[in-house]
C-alpha positions in Angstrom: -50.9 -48.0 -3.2 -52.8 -49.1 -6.6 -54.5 -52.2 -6.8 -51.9 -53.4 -9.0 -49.2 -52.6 -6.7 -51.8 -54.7 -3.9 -52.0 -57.7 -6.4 -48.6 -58.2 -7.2 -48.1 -57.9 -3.7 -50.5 -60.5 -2.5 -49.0 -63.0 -5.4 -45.4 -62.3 -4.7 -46.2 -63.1 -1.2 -48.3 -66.6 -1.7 -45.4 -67.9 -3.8 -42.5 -66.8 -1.5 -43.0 -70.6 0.6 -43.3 -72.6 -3.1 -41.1 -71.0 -5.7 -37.6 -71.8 -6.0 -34.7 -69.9 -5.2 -34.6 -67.7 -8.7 -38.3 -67.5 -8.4 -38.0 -66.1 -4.9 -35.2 -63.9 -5.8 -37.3 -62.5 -8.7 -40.5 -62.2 -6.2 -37.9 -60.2 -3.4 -37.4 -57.3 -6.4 -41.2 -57.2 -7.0 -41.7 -56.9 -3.6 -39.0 -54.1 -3.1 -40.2 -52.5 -5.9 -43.6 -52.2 -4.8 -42.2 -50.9 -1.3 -40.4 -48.5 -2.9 -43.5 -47.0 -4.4 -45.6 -47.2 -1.5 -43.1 -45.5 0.0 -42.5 -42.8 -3.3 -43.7 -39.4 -2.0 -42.4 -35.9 -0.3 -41.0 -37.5 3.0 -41.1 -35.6 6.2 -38.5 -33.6 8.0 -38.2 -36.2 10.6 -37.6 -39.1 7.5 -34.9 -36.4 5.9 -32.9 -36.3 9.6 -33.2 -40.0 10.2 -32.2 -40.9 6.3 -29.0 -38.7 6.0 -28.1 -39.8 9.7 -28.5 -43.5 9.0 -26.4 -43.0 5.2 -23.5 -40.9 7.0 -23.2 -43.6 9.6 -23.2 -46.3 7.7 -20.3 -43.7 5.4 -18.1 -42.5 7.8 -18.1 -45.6 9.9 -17.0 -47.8 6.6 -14.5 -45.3 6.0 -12.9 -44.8 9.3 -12.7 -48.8 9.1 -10.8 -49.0 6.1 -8.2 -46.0 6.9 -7.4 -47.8 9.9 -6.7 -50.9 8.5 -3.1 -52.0 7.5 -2.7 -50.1 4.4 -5.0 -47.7 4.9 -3.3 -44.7 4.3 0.1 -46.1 2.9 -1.7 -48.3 -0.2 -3.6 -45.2 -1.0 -2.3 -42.7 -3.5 -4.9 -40.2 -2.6 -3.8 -39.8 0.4 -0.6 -41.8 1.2 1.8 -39.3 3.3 5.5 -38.4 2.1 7.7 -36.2 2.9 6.6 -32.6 4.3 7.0 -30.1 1.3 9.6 -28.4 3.3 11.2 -31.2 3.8 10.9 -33.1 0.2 14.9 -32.0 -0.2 15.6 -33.8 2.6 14.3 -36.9 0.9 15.7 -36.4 -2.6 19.5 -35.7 -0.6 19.2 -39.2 1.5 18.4 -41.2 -1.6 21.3 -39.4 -3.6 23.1 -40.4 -0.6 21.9 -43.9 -1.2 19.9 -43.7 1.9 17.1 -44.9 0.3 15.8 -47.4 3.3 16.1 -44.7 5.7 13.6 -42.5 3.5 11.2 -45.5 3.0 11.5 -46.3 6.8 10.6 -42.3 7.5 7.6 -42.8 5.0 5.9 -45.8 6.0 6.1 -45.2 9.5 4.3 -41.8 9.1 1.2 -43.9 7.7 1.3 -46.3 10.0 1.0 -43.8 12.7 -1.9 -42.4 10.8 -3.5 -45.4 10.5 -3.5 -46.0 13.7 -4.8 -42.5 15.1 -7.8 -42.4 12.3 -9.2 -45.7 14.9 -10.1 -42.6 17.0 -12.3 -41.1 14.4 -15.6 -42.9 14.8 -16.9 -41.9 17.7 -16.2 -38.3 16.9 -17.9 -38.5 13.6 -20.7 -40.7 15.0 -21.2 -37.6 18.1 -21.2 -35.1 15.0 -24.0 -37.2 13.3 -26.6 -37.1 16.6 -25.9 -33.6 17.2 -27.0 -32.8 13.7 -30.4 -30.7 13.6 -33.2 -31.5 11.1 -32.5 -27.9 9.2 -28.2 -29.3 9.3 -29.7 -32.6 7.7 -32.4 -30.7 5.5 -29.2 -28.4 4.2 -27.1 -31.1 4.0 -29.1 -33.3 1.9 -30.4 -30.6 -0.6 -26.9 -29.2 -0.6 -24.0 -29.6 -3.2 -22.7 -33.1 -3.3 -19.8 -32.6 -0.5 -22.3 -30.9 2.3 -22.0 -33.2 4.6 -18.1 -33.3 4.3 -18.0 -29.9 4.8 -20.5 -30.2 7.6 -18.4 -32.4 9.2 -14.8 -30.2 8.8 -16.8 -27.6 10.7 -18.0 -29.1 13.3 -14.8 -32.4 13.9 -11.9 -30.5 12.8 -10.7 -29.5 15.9 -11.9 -32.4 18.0 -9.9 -34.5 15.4 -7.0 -32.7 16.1 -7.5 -33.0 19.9 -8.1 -36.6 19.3 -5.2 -37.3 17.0 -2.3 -35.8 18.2 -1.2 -38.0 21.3 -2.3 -41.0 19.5 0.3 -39.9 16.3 2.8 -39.0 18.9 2.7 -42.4 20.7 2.5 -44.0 17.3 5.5 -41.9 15.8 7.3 -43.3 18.4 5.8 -47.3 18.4 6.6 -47.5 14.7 10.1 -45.7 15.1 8.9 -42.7 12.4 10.3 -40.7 15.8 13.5 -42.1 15.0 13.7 -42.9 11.8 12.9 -39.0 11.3 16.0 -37.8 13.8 17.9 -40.0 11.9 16.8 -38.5 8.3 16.8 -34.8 9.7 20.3 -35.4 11.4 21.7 -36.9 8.1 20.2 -34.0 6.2 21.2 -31.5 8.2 24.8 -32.4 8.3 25.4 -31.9 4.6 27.3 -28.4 4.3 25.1 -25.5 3.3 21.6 -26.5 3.4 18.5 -25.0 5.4 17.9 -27.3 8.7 14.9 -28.6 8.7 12.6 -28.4 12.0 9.8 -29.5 11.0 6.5 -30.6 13.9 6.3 -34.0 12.6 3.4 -34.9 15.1 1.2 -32.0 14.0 2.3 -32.6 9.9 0.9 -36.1 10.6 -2.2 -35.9 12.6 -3.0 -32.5 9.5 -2.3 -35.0 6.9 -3.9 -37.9 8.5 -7.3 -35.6 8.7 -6.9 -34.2 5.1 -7.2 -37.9 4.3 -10.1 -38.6 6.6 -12.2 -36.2 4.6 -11.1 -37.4 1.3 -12.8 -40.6 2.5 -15.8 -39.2 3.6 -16.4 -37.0 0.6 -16.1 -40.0 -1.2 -18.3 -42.2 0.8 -20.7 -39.1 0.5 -20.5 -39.7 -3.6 -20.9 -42.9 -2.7 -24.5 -42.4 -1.2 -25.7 -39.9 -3.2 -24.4 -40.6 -6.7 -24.7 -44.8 -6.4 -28.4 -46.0 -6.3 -27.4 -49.9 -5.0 -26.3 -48.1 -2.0 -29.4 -46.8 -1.0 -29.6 -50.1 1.3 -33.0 -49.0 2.7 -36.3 -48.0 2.0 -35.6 -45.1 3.9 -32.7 -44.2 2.0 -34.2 -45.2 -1.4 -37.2 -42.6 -0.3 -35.3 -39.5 1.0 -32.3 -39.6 -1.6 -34.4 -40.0 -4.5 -36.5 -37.1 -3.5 -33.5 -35.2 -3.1 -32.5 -36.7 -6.8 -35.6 -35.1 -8.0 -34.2 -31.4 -6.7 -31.3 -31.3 -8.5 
């Protein structure tokens, strides 16, 4: 560190207990940004691994949260499940029917069971995280701005799927979407000359429900690498703006 990094440091400090709050608030950012350059520098393989752990923790943990919150899936455009594509006619029919409820019913009850099986996803992504090695984190962090979503649709995809499926069944069936969808197939199916639909609703669900999952890691991802404020470390203020410095 250079002296003038170790006097600021020294006053900052001695005027922590006196100044008032705006004062100390002012001092806190001298003092961060005197870290920060302490800290500036090629960090080690070790402070890469820990870093990129400690930011896709923090990511996938805050977005596994908010998809399995009420709303999670259903409020969200991006990924809000409808109708199977095969099955879209058999939503357009019911509403010309003026069945529209029963299509609604069938919609929000596949998010809700969605919702509730992406509660499962933590510990699976958090188990991905420890198992990563230093070269994963090294490649991951150096790599194009979704790595570590692809990373983690390599290595969770099917352990998602494991995970998922019984929960979206028993959910199907504690939100009635079970029902609700007999109902909508049924009434579908009975109008003369169209295709029966059979489609796996469980398995269209717990897909759909991980297609979403990853659309909220890669963002949190962005999140992490793009937005500087949420660098909430010294640590993650090191490693991610070396990696800025590589691109």
């Amino acid at each position: 560190m250079k002296k003038t990094g170790l006097y600021a440091l020294a006053a900052a400090t001695l005027c922590l207990s006196s100044c008032d709050a705006q004062s100390q608030s002012k001092i806190g950012n001298i003092l961060n940004q005197v870290a920060t350059g302490a800290n500036a520098g090629t960090p080690s393989s070790l402070e890469i691994g820990n870093a990129l752990k400690q930011a896709l923790e923090i990511g996938t943990s805050a977005g596994a949260d908010r998809l399995s919150a009420k709303d999670g899936f259903f409020g969200n455009m991006a990924i809000k499940i409808v109708f199977p594509t095969e099955a879209q006619k058999v939503e357009s029919t019911l509403r010309g029917l003026g069945l529209n409820a029963l299509a609604d019913n069938v919609i929000l009850s596949l998010n809700r069971a969605a919702e509730d099986a992406a509660k499962e996803a933590k510990p699976i992504f958090i188990a991905a995280i420890k198992q990563m090695t230093i070269a994963d984190a090294t490649n991951i962090l150096l790599g194009n701005k979704d790595a570590a979503t692809q990373y983690f649709k390599r290595v969770t995809t099917a352990q998602l799927m494991e995970k998922f499926s019984p929960v979206i069944s028993n959910s199907l069936s504690k939100v009635g979407a079970t029902k609700y969808w007999t109902d909508a197939a049924s009434a579908y199916n009975k109008v003369p000359f169209v295709k029966p639909v059979t489609t796996n609703l469980t398995e269209y669900v717990a897909q759909k429900a991980i297609d979403g999952m990853f659309v909220q890691v890669a963002q949190e991802e962005l999140k992490i690498r793009d937005n500087i404020g949420a660098r909430s470390t010294g640590l993650l203020q090191k490693v991610f703006g070396y990696a800025d410095t590589k691109k």
